[in-house]
N, C-alpha and C positions, 0 to 999 in steps of 0.2 A: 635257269631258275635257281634259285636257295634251295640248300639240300632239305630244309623243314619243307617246301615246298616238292621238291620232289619225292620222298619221303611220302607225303599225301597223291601226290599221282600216280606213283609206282601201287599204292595200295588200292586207290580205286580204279587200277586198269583192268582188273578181272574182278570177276563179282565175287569172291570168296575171300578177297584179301590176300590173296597168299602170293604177289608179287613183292618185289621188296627192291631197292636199290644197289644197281651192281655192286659183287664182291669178288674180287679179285685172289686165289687161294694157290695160284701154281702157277711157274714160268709160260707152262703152255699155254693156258687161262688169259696170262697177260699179253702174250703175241698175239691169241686170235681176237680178244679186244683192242689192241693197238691196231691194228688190219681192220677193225670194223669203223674207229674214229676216222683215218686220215680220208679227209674230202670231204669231212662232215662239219668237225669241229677241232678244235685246237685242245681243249680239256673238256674229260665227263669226270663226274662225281665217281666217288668210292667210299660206301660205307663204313667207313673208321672214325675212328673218335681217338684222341688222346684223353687220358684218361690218368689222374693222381693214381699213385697205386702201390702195391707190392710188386719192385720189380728189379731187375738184375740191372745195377749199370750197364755192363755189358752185352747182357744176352737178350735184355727188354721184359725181365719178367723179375719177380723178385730183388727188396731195397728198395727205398724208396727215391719216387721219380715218375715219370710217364713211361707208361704204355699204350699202342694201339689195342681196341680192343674193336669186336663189329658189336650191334646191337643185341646181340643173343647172352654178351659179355665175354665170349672167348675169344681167346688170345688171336692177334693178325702175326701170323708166324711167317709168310712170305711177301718180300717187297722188293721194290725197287727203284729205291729212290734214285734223282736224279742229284747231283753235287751240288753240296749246301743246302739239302733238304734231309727231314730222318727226324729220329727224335733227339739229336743233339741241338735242334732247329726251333725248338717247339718251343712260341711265346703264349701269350695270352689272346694273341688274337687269331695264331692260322693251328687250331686242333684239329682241323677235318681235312681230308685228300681227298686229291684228283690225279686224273692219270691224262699226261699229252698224248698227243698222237704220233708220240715214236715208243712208246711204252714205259718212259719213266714217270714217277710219281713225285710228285709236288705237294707241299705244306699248302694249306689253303685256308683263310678266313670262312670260317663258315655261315656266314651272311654275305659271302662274295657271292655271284652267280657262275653258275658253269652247264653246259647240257648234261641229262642224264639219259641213262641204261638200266631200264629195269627187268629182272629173271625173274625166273621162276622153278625152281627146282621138278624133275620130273619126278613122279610117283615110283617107287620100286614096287614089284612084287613081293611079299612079307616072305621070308623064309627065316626058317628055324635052326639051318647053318651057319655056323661059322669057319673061316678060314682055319689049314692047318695051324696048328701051337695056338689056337684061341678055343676057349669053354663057355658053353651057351647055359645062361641063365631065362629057362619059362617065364620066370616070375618077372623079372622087369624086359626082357627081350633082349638082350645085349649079350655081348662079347667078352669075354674077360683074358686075360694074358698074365702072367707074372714074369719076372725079373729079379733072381735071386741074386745073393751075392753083390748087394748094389752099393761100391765103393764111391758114390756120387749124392751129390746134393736133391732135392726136390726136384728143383729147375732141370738138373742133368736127367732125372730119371722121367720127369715128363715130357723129356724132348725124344728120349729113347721112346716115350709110349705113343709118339706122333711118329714115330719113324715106321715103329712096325704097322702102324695104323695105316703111313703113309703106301705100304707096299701095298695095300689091298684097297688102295683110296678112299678108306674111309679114315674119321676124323676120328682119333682113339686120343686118350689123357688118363690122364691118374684117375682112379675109379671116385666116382660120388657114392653116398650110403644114402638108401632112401626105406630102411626096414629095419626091422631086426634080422629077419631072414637075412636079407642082403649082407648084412652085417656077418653074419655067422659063415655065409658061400664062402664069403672074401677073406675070413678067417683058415675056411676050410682048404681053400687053394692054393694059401700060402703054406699051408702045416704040409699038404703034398708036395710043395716045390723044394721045402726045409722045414721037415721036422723041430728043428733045431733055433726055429728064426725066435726073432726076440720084438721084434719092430715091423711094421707094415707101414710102405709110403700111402696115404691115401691124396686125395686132391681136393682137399679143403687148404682154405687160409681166411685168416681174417684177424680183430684185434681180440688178444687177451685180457685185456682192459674192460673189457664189454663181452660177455659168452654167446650176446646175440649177435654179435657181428660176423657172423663168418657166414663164409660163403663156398661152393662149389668152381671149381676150373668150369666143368661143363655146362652150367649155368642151371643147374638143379637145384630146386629148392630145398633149403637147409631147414628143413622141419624134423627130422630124426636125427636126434643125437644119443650118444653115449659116452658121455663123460668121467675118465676116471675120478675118484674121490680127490677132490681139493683143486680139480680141474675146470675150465685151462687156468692156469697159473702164470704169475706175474703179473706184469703192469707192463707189459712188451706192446707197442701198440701194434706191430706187423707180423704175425706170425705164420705157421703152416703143421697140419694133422698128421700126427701118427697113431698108430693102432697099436696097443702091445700086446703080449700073447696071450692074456685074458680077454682081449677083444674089446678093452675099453682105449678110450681116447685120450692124447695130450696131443701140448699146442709144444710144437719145439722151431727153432731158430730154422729161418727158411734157407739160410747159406751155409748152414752148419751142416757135415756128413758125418751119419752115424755108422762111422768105417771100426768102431771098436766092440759096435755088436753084429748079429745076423740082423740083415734087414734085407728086407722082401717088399716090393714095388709092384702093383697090380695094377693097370691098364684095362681103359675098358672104353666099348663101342657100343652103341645103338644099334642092332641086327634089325 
């Protein structure tokens, strides 16, 4: 079937909605779905979307260019493409993947037909822990981490915040602000990790061109702001959020590393 088609079957397989079309997040993810395809089918769908964006020639995130992104809008950080596929591949007609049945992934028109796989995440039990070197916020339920001393771009410091994320399998990114509260914890975190810091990476981007534009990594919605005076600034159309040490916001250069002040990088999870 078409993935707008399965898209609609994956949804009404359970009665709550809450199936959704396979995604693919780790090598081991994609072996035991390549093991489940061969003798079934040749290619199943994979929830990705290319996507115009802010993204790194190189790294697939920041600059602009395509990205994968899944439908929640965060980033598709593991793949495996097969040769002559990826996003140096990506025309106007194959923005969506599939995955063969030896485990590599393929560009694919997304009104071609392919079988699909649809999951269903299992329920955790809620707890109010977080992993050693992470700090739990009551108020939105999450995790938070910092990263001082961070001689690295946006990009570097949000891969640093999938890494530690990635050790405890959960899905960690540069923090979203959804309060003033939250606003002031992430302030607070930072000022324990360096008294001294000048700059906070947080995990917005979007255009300065427009102050409504921006947006969240984690796909949170951009309803709280705090905008320094005359902020954001420019006529940049792609940029990325930082906090300074009064705790208000500018929009600064997403490739640019701020290695000539203290800047402090916060990371944060959904507990």
């Amino acid at each position: 079937m078409r993935l707008a088609e399965a898209h609609s079957y994956c949804h009404k397989l359970i009665g709550d909605g809450s199936a959704h079309v396979l995604r693919v997040e780790c090598g081991g993810e994609n072996d035991y779905i390549s093991g489940m395809v061969k003798g079934h089918s040749d290619k199943v769908w994979i929830d990705a979307r290319a996507r115009f964006d802010i993204v790194d020639g190189a790294a697939g995130l920041f600059g602009p260019g395509f990205v994968y992104r899944w439908p929640n809008g965060k980033i598709v950080r593991y793949s495996n493409w097969a040769d002559g596929n990826g996003l140096e591949e990506i025309g106007t007609s194959n923005k969506c993947v599939t995955i063969k049945n030896d485990g590599h992934w393929i560009n694919a028109n997304c009104s071609s037909t392919a079988a699909v796989i649809c999951e269903k995440k299992l329920h955790r039990p809620y707890s109010k822990f977080c992993p050693k070197h992470w700090v739990y916020n009551k108020e939105t339920q999450s995790c938070y981490r910092t990263i001082s001393k961070t001689n690295m771009t946006i990009l570097e410091a949000d891969n640093k915040c999938f890494d530690y994320g990635f050790e405890h399998r959960q899905d960690a990114m540069l923090t979203s602000i959804g309060s003033e509260d939250e606003n002031q914890f992430v302030m607070d975190l930072a000022k324990e990790k360096d008294a001294n810091f000048e700059f906070i990476y947080l995990g917005g981007y979007g255009r300065s061109r427009n102050g409504n534009k921006w947006h969240w990594m984690d796909g949170s919605d951009f309803t709280y702001m705090n905008w320094d005076r005359g902020m954001p600034f420019g006529r940049r159309a792609l940029a990325v959020l930082v906090m300074n040490k009064r705790g208000k916001w500018i929009n600064h250069y997403a490739d640019k590393i701020l290695s000539q002040y203290n800047a402090v990088a916060v990371c944060k999870f959904k507990s």
